[in-house]
C-alpha positions as CSV (number, residue, x, y, z in Angstrom):
1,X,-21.1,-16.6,34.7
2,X,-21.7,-15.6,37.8
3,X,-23.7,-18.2,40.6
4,X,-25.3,-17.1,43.8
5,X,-24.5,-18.4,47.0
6,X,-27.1,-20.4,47.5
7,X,-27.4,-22.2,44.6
8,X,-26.9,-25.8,44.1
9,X,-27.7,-26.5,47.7
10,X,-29.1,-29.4,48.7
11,X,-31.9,-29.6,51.5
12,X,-33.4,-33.1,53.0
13,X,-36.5,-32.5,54.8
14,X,-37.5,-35.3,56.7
15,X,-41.1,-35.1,57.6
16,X,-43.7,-37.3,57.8
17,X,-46.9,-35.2,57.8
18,X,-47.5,-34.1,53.8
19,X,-49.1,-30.4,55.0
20,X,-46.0,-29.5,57.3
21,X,-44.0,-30.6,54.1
22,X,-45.7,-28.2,51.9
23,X,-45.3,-25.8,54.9
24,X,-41.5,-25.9,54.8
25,X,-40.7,-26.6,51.2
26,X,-43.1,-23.1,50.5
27,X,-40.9,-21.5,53.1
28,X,-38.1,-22.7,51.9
29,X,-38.4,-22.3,47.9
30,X,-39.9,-18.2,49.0
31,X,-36.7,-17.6,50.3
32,X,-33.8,-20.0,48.7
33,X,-35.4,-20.2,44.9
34,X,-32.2,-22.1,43.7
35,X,-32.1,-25.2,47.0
36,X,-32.8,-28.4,46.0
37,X,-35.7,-30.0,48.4
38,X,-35.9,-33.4,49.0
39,X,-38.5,-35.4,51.1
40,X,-37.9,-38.4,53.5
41,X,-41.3,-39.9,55.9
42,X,-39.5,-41.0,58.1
43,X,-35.5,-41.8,59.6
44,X,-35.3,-45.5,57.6
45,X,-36.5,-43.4,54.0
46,X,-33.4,-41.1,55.3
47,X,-31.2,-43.7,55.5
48,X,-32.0,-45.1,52.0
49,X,-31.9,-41.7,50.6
50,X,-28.0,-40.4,52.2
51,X,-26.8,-43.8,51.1
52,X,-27.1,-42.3,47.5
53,X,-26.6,-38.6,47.4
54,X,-25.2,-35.8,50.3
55,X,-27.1,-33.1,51.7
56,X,-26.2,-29.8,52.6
57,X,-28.5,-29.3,55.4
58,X,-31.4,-31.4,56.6
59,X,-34.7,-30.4,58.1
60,X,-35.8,-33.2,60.8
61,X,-39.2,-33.4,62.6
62,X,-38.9,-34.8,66.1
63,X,-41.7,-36.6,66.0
64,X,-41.8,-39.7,63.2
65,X,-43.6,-43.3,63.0
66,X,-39.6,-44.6,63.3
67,X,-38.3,-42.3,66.0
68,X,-39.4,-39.9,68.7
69,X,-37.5,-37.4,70.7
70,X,-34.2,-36.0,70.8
71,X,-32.3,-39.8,69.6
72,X,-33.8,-38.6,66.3
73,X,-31.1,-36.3,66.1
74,X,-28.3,-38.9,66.9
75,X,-29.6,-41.3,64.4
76,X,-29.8,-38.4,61.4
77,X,-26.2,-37.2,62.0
78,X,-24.7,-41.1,62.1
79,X,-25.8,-40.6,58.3
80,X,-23.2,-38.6,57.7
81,X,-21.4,-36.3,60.9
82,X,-20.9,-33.4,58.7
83,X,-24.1,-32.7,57.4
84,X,-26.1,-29.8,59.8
85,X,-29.5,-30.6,61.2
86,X,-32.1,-28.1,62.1
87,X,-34.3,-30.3,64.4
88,X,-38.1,-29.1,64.1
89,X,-40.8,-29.6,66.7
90,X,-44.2,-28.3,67.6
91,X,-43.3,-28.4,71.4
92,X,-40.5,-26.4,72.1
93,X,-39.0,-25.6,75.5
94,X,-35.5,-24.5,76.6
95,X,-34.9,-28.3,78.4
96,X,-35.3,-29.5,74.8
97,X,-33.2,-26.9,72.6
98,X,-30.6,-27.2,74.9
99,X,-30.1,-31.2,74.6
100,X,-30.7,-31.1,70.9
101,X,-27.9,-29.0,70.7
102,X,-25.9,-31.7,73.1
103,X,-27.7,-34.1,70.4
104,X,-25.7,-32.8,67.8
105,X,-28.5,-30.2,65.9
106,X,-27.5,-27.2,64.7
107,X,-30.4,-25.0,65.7
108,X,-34.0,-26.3,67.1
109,X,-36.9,-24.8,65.7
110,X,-40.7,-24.5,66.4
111,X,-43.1,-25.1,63.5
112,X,-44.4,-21.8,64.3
113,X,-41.2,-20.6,63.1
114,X,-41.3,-21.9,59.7
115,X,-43.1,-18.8,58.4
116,X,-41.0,-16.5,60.5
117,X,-37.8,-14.7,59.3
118,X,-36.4,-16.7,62.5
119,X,-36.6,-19.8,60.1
120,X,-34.6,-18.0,57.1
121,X,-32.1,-16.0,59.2
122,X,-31.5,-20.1,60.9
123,X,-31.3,-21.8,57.6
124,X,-28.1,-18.5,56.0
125,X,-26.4,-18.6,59.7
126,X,-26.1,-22.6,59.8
127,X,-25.3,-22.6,55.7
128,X,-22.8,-19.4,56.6
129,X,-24.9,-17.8,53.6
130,X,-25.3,-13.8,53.2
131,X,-28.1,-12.1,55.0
């Protein structure tokens, strides 16, 4: 039988605010039916969360009641090294997308991209998934 690509993937989302949540797991599940979406409010609920399971990619707002800023990145990827994170804020300039990247993120996002093809296309290039 044959499996897509994509299936079986496993997504964290760590996000504190329920509606940006929604947000991203509708923009996720329009796109990647088969991904697995999981919720942490904040970076301690992530910690809990990787100490039982692995994630394939994880979603992380910049802005939580545990952590603020670019060390939120640092924090997420002492989890686990391996695991790609897409940081996601709502105030985006190139200063900040070019230390999130010294961070250790993946990509940065704006959460005006989540509805975007921007979002998608980041999520396939960073998961090496067909366009």
């Amino acid at each position: 039988m044959f499996e897509s690509p994509t299936h079986h993937k496993t997504i964290l989302v760590i996000e504190d605010n329920d509606s940006d949540f929604l947000i991203i797991k509708k923009a996720l599940t329009k796109t990647f039916p088969d991904f697995n979406i999981f919720k942490a409010d904040d970076i301690g609920d992530a910690y809990t969360k990787f100490k039982s399971a692995r994630y394939d990619l994880v979603l992380l707002d910049l802005n939580l009641p545990d952590g603020f800023g670019l060390g939120t990145i640092q924090n997420v990827k002492s989890f686990h090294t391996a695991t790609p994170v897409i940081a996601v804020t709502g105030g985006m300039t190139d200063v900040i997308k070019e230390k999130a990247q010294q961070m250790g993120a993946s990509a940065i996002l704006s959460k005006d991209d989540i509805l975007t093809k921007k979002f998608s296309d980041t999520i396939k290039r960073i998961l090496l998934l067909p366009e």
